[in-house]
N, C-alpha and C positions, 0 to 999 in steps of 0.2 A: 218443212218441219222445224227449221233452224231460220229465223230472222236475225241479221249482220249483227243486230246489238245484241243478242245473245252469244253468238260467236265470237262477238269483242270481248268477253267475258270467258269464255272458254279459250283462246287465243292466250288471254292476261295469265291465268291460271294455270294453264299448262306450261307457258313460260317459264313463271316462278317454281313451277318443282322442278322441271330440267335445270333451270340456275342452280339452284342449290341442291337438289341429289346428284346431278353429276360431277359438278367441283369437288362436292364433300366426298369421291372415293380417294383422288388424287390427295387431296386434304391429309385425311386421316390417312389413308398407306403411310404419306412423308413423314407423320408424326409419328407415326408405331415405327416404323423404321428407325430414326432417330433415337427414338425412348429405348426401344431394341438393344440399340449401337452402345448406349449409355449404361444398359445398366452391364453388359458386360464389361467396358472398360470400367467400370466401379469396383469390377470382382477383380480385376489384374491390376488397379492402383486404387485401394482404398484411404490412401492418401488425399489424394485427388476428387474425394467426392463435392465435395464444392463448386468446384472448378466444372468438374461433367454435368453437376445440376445445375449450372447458370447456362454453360453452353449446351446443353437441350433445351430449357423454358428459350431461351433466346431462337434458336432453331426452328423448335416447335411455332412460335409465336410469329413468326415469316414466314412459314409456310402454310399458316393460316389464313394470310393475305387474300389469297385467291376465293375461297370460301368466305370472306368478309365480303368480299366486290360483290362475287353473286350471291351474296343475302340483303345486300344495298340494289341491288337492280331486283330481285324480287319484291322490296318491300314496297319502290315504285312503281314495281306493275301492282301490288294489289292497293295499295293507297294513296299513288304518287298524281292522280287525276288523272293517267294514260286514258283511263276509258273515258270517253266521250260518248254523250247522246247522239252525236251525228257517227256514226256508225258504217265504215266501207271496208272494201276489201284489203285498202295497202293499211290502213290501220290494223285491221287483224293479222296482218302478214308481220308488219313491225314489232308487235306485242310478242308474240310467236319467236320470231327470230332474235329478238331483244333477250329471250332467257336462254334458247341456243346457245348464242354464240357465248354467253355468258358461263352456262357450263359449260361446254366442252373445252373454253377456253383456259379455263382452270386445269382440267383434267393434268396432261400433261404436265405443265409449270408446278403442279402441287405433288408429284412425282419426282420433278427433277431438283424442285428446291427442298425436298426430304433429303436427296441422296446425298450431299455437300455437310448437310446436316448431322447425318450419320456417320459419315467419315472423317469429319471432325473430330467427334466426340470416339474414336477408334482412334485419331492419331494422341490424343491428350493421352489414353490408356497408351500409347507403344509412347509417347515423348511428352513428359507432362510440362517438362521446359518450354517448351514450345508451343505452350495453350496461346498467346495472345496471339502469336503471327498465324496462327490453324485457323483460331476464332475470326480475325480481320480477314482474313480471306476464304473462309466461306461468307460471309455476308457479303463479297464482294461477287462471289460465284453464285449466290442466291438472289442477290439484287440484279445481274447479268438475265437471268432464269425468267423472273419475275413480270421483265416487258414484256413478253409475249400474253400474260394475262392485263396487263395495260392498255395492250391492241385491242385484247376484246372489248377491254371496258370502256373503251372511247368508241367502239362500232356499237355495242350494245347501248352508248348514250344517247347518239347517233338517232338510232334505230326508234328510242323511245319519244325524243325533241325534236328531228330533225328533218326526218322523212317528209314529203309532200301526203296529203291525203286523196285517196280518190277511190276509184271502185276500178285501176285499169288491173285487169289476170297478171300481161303481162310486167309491169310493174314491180307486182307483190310478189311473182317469182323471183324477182331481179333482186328483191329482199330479203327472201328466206336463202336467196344464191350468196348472199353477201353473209350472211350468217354461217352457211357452211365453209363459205372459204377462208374466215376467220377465226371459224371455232376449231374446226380440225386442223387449219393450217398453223395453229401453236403449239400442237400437239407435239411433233417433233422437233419443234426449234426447244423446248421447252424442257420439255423431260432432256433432250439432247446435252445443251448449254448444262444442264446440270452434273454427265456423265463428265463431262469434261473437266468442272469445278472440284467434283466431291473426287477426281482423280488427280488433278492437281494437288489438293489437301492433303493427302495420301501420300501422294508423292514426295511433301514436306515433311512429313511427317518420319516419312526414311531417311528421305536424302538434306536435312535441314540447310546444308551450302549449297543445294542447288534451287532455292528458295527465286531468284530473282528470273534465273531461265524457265522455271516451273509458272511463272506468272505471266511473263512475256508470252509464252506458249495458248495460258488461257484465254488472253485477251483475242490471240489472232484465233484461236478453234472458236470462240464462244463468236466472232463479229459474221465467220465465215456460215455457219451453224445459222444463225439469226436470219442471214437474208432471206430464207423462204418466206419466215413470217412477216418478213417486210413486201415480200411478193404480194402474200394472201391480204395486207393491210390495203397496198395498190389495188389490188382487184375488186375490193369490197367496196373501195371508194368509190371506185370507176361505176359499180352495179348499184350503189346509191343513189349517184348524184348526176350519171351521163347516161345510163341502159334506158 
């Protein structure tokens, strides 16, 4: 009913909307979140609107990141020459898992780098002195956040240049297995690192002298937090390049 080159083509296509509709919920939550956070500390320091409306566009505008990768990996699978007239099964597997791991890899990160965002712009409304050390360290908690959508997007590049092509089952599982293990496995490093960050912020925001233990703390939650997704990065390698 289905010949491979039609399949390549429904592979490409389905790809590209799991890239970009699944990032984009992570996406947009972290922004309303934020925009949320913002406009009430507007109502409790209307002094400070300035100040809350640079550090949301800045917020909002990073945590868009993720949703930019999978609209860039979409735009490859539909015009980037992925599809090929020669036509097999681990090319349809790689097309497929290319937008996978692509969204789901956002998901999460576009979650946790909203919530740093939010809590930023809450600590400016409770300590508006303290906008630049809030600001510098959520971006440092958001950029923390953020490699877990990096991973995807070097497997998902992977996925689309890199693969062998052939017609082996076994293979192309080995493909779509490397797409799950990366796309779900930043889900929690992701959203995670950012409960950390946006509670850090927070934390400055009360206790403004305990700023430098409040940081030291991030770095070690956020690195401990990260190594799963460094697991799922190992394992996808390994179902690449050695299964």
């Amino acid at each position: 009913m289905f010949d491979t080159f039609s399949l390549v083509h429904v592979a490409a296509y389905l790809g590209a909307g799991l890239a970009v509709g699944i990032s984009s919920i992570g996406a947009g939550i972290g922004e309303g979140y934020i925009a949320g956070n913002a406009n009430i500390a507007m109502m409790k320091q209307p002094k400070s609107n300035d100040i809350l409306l640079r550090t949301m566009l800045i917020a909002q505008a990073i945590t868009e990141t993720g949703a930019i990768f999978a609209l860039v990996i979409a735009m490859l699978l539909l015009f980037g020459g992925s599809i090929v007239p020669d036509a097999n099964w681990q090319r349809i597997a790689s097309l497929f898992g290319a937008g996978l791991v692509m969204g789901a890899g956002c998901l999460g990160t576009g979650l946790g780098i909203g919530y740093p965002g939010g809590q930023a712009c809450q600590g400016i409304g409770r300590q508006p002195r303290e906008s630049k050390t809030l600001t510098a360290n959520m971006l440092i908690g958001q950029a923390l956040s953020e490699t877990s959508a990096i991973f995807a997007l070097v497997i998902a590049m992977l996925l689309l240049y890199s693969t062998p092509d052939g017609n082996s089952i076994v293979k192309s599982f080995a493909f779509i297995g490397a797409a799950f293990a990366m796309g779900f496995g930043t889900f929690g490093p992701g959203f995670g690192i950012g409960i950390v960050a946006g509670k850090t912020v927070d934390g400055i925001s009360r206790f403004p002298k305990q700023t430098s233990v409040l940081i030291r703390t991030m770095f070690v939650g956020a690195a401990v937090s990260e190594s799963t997704s460094i697991y799922a990065l190992v394992i996808a390698f390994l179902l690449l390049f050695v299964a």
